[in-house]
N, C-alpha and C positions, 0 to 999 in steps of 0.2 A: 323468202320463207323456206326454200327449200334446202337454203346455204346454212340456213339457222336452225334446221331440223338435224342435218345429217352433221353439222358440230355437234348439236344437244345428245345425239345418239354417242359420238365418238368418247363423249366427256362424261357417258354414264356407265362406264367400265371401270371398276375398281383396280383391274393391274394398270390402266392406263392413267390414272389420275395419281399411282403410284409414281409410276411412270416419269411424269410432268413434275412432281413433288422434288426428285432426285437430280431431275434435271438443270430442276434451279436454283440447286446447289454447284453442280459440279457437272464439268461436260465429259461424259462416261465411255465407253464402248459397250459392244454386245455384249461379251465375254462378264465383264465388268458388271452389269447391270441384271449380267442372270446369275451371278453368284448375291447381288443385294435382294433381290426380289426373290427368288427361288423357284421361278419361271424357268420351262424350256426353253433354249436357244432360239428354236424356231418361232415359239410364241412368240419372246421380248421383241424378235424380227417381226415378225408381221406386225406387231402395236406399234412398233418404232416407223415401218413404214406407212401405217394409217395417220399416223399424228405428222409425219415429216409429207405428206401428200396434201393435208387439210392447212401446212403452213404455220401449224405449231411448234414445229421440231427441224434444225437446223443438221446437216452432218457434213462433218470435216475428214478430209484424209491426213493423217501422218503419220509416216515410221510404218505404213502399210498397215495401219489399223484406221478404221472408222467410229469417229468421236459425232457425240450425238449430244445435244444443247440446247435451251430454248433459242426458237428466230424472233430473235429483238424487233425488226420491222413485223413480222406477223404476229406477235401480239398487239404491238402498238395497233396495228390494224385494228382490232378486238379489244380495246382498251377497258372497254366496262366490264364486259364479259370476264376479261381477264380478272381484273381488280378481285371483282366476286369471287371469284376461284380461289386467288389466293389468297382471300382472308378464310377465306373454308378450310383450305391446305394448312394455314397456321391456327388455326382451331383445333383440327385434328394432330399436332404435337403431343399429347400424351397418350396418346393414340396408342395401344400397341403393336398393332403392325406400325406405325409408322415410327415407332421408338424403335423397333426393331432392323427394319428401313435405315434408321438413320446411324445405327450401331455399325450394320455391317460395309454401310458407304465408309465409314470412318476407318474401317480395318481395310477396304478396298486401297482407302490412300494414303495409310501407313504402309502399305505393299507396296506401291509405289514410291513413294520417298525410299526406300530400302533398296530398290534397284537400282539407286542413284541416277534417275532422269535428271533428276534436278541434285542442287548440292547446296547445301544449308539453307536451303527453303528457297533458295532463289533459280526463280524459271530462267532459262537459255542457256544455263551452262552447261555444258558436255563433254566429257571425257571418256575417250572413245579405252573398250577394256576394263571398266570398273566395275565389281561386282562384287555381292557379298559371298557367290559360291566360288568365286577365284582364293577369294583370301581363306575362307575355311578350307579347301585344300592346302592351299599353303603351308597354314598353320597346322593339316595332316602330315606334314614332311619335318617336323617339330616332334611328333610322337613314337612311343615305342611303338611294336607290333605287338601287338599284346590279343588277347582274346574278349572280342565283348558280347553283351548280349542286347539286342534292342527288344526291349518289352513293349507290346502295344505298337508294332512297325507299321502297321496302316500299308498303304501301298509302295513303300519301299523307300523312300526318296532319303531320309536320313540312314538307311541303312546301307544303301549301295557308297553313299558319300563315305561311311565309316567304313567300309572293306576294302576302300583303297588307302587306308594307312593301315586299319587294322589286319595280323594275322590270319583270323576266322571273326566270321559274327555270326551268330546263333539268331535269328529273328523267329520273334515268337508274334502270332497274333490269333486271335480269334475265330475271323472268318476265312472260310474256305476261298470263297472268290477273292476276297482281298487279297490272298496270298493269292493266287494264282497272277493276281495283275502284279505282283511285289516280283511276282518270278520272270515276269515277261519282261519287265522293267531291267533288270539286272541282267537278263540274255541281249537286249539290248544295246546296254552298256559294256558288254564284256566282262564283266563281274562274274565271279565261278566260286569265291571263296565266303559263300552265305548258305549257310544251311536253315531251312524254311521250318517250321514248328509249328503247327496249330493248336492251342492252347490259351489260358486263361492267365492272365499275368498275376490273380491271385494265385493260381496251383501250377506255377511254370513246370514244364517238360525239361529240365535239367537239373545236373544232377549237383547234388553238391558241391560247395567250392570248385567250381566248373570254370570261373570267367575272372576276368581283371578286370572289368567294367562293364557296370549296367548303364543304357538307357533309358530315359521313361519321359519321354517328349509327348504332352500335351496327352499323354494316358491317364495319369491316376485321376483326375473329374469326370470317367468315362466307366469306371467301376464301382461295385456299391461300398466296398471293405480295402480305400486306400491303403491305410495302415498293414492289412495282411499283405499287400501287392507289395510294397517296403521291407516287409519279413522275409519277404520271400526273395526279392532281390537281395539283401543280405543275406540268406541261406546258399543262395549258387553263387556270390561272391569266393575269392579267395580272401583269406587272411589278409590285410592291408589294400584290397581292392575296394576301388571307389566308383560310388556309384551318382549319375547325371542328373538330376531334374527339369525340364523345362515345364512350367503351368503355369494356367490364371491365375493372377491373383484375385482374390474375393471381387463379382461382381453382382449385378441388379438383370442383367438381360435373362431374364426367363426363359424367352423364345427358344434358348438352345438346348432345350429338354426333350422339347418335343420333332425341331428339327435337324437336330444333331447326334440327341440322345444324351446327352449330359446328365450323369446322374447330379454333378454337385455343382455350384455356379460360384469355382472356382475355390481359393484357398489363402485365409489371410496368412499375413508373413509369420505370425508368432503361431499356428494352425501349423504351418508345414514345418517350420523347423522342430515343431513337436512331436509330429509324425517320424519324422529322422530319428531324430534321439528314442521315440518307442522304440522303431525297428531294431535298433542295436546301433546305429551307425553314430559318430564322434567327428568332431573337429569339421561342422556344418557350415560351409560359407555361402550365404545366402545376396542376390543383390537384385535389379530390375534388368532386365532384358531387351524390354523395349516397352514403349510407352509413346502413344501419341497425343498431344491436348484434343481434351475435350473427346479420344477414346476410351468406349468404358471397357476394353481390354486390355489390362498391362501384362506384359509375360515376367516373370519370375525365372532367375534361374539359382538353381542351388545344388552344391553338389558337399559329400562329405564320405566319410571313411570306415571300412569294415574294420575296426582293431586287429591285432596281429593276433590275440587270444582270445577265441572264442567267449562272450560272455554268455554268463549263468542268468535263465532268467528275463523277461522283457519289464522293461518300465511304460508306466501307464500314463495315459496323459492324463496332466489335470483337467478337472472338473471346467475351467474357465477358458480351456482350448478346446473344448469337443468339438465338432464335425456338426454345421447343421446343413441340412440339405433344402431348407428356405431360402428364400432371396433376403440379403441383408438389408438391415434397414436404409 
């Protein structure tokens, strides 16, 4: 009775049922499991090891991380117990935490496939040097040095990468502390040629025809008036300067409004390439980024051209492209 009391207590905690829900899906790390849940490190730790002591929760070493999984023999042990659980766990599927749960496991292992663990889906292969931040260098030894500006640089990471090919980068962001971590990051690195901005990437702090290339990675769903941030990237454009897009495309997860801040939940294809052509910008190539099955994040990328002659004038989107900031049907 008192082995069936202090289970019953352990299994009546909603991060930990979380927890066990994830688990058997996919076998996770700490790191991993507190960017799904949106738990402190320390908590996810202590539920992981409540559940991994009670005989629920298996954990493995590799590659000097610790992977965490249901233990097959302890549930078998608990076999009814278990059952019941997890017809509850699959009940609660449209759950919204657990639709949310199951968004960001999803983007968890799109992250992985991208650092090439594995290589066309198939586990044990390895090739030791493969990486997708090797090859985007690379392809920085492909570019001119040109001047660019990163709109919306968050804590730095695509910015310092662009100031080792680029001449100057101007990074503009909002928050104070952000930028401060953007600066520690890049004294880090060695990087000296990023001048820090705080500022709104609707009213950017530069000045006209300033830059050969803008930025705008995973920014314009984070402001209320994408269109004006677009304008404005065209205004401190040079003449024949082109400007970057990386976004979501149009999705359903709600959840990221409240814990991310998302003002828009994301941006269909014929939506963004309409915003382009408002802002002024021409010859818009737009295509998918990255896309995982059965991920409701696909990234978009699109990039296109400040003309060589200032136009007269903005064009308006129609009527049947507006902007809504609902979740799509």
């Amino acid at each position: 009775m008192k082995s069936l009391s202090t289970l019953c207590r352990l299994l009546g905690d909603e991060a930990r049922l979380r927890l066990l829900r994830v688990l058997a899906k996919e076998q996770l790390n700490v790191k991993e499991l507190t960017a799904i849940l949106g738990i402190a490190q320390s908590g996810v730790s202590r539920h992981l090891g409540l559940l991994r002591d009670s005989g629920l929760v298996d954990e493995r070493r590799e590659a000097g991380f610790a992977y965490y999984g249901l233990r097959v023999d302890g549930v078998a042990e608990r076999a009814g117990i278990w059952e019941a659980l997890r017809r509850e766990l699959e009940a609660a599927n449209e759950d919204p935490i657990a639709r949310a749960d199951e968004a960001r496991l999803r983007e968890v292992l799109r992250l992985r496939k991208e650092e090439f663990k594995t290589h066309g889906g198939e586990a044990g292969q390895f090739v030791p040097g493969r990486s997708w931040a090797a090859w985007a260098r690379a392809l920085g030894h492909l570019l001119p040095a040109v001047v660019v500006a990163d709109l919306g640089c968050g804590e730095g990471y695509l910015t310092v990468e662009a100031a080792r090919w680029a001449r100057r980068v101007i990074a503009v962001d909002r928050s104070k502390v952000v930028l401060q971590r953007a600066r520690a990051l890049a004294r880090k690195r060695g990087v000296s040629n990023v001048a820090w901005r705080q500022g709104e990437i609707e009213h950017v702090p530069i000045d006209d025809s300033d830059v050969d290339v803008v930025l705008l990675s995973q920014a314009l769903h984070h402001v209320p008036d994408p269109a004006r941030a677009l304008r404005e990237a065209h205004r401190i454009l040079k003449p024949g300067g082109r400007v970057l897009v990386l976004e979501l495309r149009e999705h359903d997860q709600t959840w990221v409004k409240e814990r991310l801040g998302d003002q828009w939940l994301g941006f269909r294809d014929e939506a963004l390439r309409a915003l382009l052509a408002a802002g002024g910008f021409v010859d818009t190539r737009l295509q998918v980024g990255a896309r995982l099955k059965g991920d409701p994040f696909t990234v978009l990328i699109a990039s296109a051209t400040k003309p060589g002659a200032t136009r007269s004038g903005r064009a308006r989107l129609p009527p049947s492209l507006k902007l809504r900031r609902t979740s799509p049907p």
